[in-house]
C-alpha positions as CSV (number, residue, x, y, z in Angstrom):
1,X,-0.9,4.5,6.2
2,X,-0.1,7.3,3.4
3,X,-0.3,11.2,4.5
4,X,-1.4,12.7,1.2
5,X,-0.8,16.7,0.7
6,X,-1.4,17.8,-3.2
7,X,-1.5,20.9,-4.5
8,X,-3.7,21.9,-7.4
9,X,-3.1,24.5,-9.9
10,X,-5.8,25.9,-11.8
11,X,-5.2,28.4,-15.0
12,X,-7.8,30.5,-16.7
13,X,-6.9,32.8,-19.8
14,X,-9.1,35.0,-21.5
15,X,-7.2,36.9,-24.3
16,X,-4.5,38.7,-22.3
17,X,-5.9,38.2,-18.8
18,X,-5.1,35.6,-17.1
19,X,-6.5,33.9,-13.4
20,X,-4.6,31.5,-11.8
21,X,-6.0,29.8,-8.5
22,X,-4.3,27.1,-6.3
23,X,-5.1,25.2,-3.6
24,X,-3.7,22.3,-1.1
25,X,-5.6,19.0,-0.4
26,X,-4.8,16.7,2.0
27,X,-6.0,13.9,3.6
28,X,-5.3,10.4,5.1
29,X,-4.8,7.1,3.6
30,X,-5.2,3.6,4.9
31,X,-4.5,0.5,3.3
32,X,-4.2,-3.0,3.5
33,X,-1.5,-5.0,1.8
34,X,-1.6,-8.8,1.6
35,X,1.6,-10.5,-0.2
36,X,3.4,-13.8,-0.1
37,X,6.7,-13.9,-0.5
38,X,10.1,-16.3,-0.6
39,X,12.9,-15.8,1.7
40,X,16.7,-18.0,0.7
41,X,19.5,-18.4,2.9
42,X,22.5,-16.6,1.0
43,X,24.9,-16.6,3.6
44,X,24.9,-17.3,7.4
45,X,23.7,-13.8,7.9
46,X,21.6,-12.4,4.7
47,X,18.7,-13.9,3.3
48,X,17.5,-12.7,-0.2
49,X,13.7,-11.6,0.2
50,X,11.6,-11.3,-2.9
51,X,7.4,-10.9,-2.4
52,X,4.3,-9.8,-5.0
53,X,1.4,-8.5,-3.4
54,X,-1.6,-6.2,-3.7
55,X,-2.4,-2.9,-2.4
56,X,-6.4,-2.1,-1.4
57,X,-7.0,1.8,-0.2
58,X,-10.3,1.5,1.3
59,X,-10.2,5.1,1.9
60,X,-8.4,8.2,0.2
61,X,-10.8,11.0,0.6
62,X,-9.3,14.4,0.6
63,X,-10.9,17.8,2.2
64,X,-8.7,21.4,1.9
65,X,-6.0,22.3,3.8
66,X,-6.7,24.2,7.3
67,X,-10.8,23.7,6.6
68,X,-11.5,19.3,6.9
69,X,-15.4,20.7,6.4
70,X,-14.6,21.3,2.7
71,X,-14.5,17.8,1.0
72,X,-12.7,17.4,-2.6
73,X,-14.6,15.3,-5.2
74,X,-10.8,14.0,-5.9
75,X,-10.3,10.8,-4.7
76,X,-6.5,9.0,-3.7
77,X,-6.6,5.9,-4.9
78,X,-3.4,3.7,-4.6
79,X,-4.6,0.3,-5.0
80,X,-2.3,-2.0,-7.0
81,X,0.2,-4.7,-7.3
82,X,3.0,-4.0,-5.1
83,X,6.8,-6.0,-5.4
84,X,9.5,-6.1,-3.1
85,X,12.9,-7.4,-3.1
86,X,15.8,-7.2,-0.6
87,X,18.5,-8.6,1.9
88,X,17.7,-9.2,5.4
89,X,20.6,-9.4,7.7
90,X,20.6,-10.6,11.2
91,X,22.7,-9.6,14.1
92,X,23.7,-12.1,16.6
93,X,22.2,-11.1,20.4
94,X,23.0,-12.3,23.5
């Protein structure tokens, strides 16, 4: 899940006037994320983890802040191929 908040500037000049208008959208994002991945022992307590997979946004409609009845034509969309890389370490429990 992504929380989007983006703020939109808009500029208008006319010889020496200017207008300037701004305005927040915001909205909420869901996703799914499928990946495979390989994990390898590097010690008794770390593995190296390294995955590939993709991102699909279903969703990523935004509306203006403080009024959800005002929808943007702006769309979120942060669908894509996604990599990871890290170590897991594990703690011994009782």
């Amino acid at each position: 899940m992504v929380f989007c908040n983006s703020r939109i500037e808009e500029y208008l000049r006319v010889d020496t006037e200017k207008q300037v208008e701004a305005a927040t959208l915001v909205g909420l994002n869901f996703f799914v994320q499928p990946a495979a991945g390989v994990r390898c022992r590097i010690a008794s307590f770390a593995d190296l983890l390294v995955s590939v997979g993709y991102k699909w946004s279903p969703t990523g409609n935004l509306h203006l802040k403080g009024n959800a009845d005002i929808k943007s034509t702006n769309r979120l969309d942060w669908s894509g191929v996604r990599t990871n890389a890290g170590i897991v370490t594990y703690f011994k429990t009782k």
